[in-house]
C-alpha positions in Angstrom: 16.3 -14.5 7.3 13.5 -12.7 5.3 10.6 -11.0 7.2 7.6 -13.5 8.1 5.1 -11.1 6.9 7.2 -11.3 3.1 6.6 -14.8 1.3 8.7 -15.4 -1.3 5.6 -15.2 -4.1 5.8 -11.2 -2.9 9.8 -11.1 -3.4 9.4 -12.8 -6.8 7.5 -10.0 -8.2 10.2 -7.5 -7.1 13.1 -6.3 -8.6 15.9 -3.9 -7.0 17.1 -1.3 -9.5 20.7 -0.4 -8.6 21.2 2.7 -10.7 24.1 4.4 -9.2 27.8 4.0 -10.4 29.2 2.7 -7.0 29.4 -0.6 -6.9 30.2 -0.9 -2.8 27.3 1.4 -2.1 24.7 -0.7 -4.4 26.3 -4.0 -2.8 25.7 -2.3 1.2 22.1 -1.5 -0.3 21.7 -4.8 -2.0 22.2 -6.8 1.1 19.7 -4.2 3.2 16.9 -5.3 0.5 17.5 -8.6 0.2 14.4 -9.8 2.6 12.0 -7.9 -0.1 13.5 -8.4 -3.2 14.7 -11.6 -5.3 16.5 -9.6 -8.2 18.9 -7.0 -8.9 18.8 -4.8 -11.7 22.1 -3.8 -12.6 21.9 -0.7 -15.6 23.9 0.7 -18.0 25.3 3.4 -15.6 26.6 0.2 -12.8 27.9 -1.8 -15.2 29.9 0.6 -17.2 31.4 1.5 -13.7 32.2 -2.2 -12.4 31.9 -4.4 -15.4 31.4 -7.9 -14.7 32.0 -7.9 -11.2 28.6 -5.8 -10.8 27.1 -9.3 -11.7 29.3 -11.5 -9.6 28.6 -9.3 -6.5 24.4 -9.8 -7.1 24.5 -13.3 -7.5 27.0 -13.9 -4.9 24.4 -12.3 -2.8 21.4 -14.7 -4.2 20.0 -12.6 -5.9 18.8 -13.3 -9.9 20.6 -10.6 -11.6 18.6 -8.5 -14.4 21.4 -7.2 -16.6 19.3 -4.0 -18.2 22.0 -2.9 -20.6 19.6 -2.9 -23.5 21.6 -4.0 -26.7 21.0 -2.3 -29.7 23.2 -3.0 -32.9 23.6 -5.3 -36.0 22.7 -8.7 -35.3 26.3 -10.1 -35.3 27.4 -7.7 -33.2 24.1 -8.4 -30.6 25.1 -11.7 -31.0 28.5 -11.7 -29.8 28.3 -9.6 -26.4 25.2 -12.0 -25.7 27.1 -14.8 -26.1 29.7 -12.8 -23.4 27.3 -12.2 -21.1 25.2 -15.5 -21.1 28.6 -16.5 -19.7 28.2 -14.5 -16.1 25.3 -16.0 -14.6 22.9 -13.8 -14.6 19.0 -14.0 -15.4 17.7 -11.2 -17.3 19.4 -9.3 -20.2 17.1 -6.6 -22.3 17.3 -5.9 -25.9 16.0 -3.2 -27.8 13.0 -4.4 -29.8 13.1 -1.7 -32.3 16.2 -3.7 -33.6 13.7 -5.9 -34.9 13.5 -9.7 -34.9 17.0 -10.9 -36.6 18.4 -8.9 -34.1 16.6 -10.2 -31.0 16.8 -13.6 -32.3 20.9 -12.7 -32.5 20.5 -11.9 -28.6 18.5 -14.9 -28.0 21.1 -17.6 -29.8 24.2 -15.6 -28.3 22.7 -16.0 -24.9 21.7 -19.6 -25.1 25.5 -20.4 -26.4 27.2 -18.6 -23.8 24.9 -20.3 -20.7 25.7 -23.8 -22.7 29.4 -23.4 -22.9 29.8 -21.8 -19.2 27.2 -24.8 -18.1 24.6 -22.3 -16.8 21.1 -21.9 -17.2 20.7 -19.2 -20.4 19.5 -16.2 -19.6 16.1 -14.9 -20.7 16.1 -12.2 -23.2 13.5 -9.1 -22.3 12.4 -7.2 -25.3 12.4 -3.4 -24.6 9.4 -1.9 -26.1 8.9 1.6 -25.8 10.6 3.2 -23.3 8.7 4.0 -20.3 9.7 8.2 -20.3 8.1 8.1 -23.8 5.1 9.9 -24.1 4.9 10.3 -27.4 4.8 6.4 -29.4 2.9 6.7 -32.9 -0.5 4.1 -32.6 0.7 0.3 -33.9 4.3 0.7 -32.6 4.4 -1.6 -29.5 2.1 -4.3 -31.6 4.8 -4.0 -33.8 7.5 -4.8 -31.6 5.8 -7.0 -29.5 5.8 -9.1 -33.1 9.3 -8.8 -33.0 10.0 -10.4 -29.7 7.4 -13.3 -30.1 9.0 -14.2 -33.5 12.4 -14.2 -31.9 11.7 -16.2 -29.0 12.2 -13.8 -26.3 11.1 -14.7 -23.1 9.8 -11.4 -22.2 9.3 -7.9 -22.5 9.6 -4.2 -20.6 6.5 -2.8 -20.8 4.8 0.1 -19.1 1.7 -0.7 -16.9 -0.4 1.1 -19.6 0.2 -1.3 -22.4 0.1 -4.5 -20.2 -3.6 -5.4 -20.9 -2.4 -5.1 -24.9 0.4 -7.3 -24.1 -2.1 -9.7 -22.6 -3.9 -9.5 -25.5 -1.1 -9.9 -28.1 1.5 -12.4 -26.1 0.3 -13.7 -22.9 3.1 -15.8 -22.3 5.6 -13.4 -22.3 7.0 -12.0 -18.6 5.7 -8.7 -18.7 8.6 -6.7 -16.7 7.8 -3.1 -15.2 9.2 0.1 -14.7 8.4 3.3 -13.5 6.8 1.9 -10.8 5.9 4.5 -8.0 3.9 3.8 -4.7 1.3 6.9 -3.8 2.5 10.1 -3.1 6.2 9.5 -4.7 7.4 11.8 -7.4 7.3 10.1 -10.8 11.1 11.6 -11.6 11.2 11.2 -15.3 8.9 8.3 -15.7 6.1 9.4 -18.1 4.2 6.8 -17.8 4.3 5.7 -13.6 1.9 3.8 -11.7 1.6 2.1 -8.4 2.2 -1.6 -7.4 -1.0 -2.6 -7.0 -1.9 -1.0 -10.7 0.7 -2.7 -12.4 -0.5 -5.9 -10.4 -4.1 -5.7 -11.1 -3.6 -4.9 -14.8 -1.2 -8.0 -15.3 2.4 -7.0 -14.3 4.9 -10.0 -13.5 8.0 -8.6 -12.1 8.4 -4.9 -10.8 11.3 -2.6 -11.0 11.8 -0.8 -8.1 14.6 1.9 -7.9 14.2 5.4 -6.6 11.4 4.9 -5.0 13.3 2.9 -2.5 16.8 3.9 -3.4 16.4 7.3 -3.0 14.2 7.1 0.5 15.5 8.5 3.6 14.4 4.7 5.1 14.7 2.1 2.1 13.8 -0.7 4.9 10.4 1.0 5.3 9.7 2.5 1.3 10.7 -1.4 0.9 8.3 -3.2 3.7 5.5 -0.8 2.1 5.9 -1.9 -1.0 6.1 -5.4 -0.7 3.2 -4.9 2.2 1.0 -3.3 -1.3 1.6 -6.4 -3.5 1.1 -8.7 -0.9 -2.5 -7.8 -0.6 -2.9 -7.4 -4.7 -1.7 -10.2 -5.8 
């Protein structure tokens, strides 16, 4: 049973980022974090250690399931491991937007055919911007590849805090999904661009990713409650 204090609008703007390669370990955390959080990122780094199973575990759980494997490659290509993993249930897969539109569109359609022919609801492609440890983006570049994702149909994108009242701007109906998030006082790691939860609240954000921050604390049930406790008097 979740916490009184956390309402489910607080858990829907949370995600859990599982970025470690043991999948027995992420599922002990994953059931200690349930009463903050309603999904679970599961990265490059989890799934290349448990596969498909990584999923299976999440959603067995109840979680929604953010698959963040960003796919990057010719658009036939994109399209075919979509249409594999709009099979597994999850919610969330990402996409590099830098592959430009035929390419997100690929990842869109593949998606949409796999949920059809597993009879699930298809997963929403989240255009990856600019990633958030880059510094360094030239002026225009995430305009440019927000155009991408609008003009494929993505359903959202991964943003940093700092561009999210340009994304308002330029695609308000996109889910505006946010990394590098980092309550007060927490090391920023390798996240250039970091800002609190109730920054990326205030400014627009829709769903948080939240991974070291509470993965790495010496009490996750607390760095968790604190969190939650943050955007529960933001939004």
């Amino acid at each position: 049973m979740n916490p009184p204090e956390v309402t489910e609008g607080v858990r829907s703007r949370l995600a859990l980022a599982l970025d470690i390669d043991d999948l027995v370990e992420a599922g002990r955390l994953s059931r200690r974090m349930l009463p903050w959080f309603s999904v679970a990122k599961v990265g490059l780094e989890l799934f290349s250690a448990s596969g498909p199973e990584a999923v299976g575990t999440f959603v067995d759980q109840g979680y929604d399931v953010f698959l963040d494997l960003k796919l990057h490659d010719i658009p036939t290509t994109v399209g075919k491991a979509a249409r594999v993993l709009g099979s597994l249930g999850v919610s969330y897969v990402t996409a590099h937007a830098s592959g430009g539109t035929q390419m997100l569109s690929a990842a869109v359609d593949g998606l949409n055919e796999g949920a059809s022919a597993a009879g699930l609801t298809p997963p929403m492609v989240l255009a990856v911007t600019i990633l958030t440890s880059d510094t360094d983006a030239p002026s225009g570049l995430f305009e440019e590849r927000i155009g991408y994702a609008v003009n494929a149909d993505c359903g959202g994108v991964v943003c940093a805090a700092t561009e999210l009242s340009q994304l308002s701007r330029l695609a308000p109906e996109l889910l505006s999904v946010v990394p590098g998030i980092r309550p007060e006082g927490i090391s920023s790691h390798d996240q250039g661009r970091p800002a609190t939860p109730s920054q990326a609240i205030r400014q627009g954000a829709g769903l948080l990713v939240i991974g070291r921050a509470v993965t790495g604390s010496i009490d996750p049930e607390d760095a968790a409650a604190g969190i939650a406790d943050e955007v529960a008097r933001t939004i």
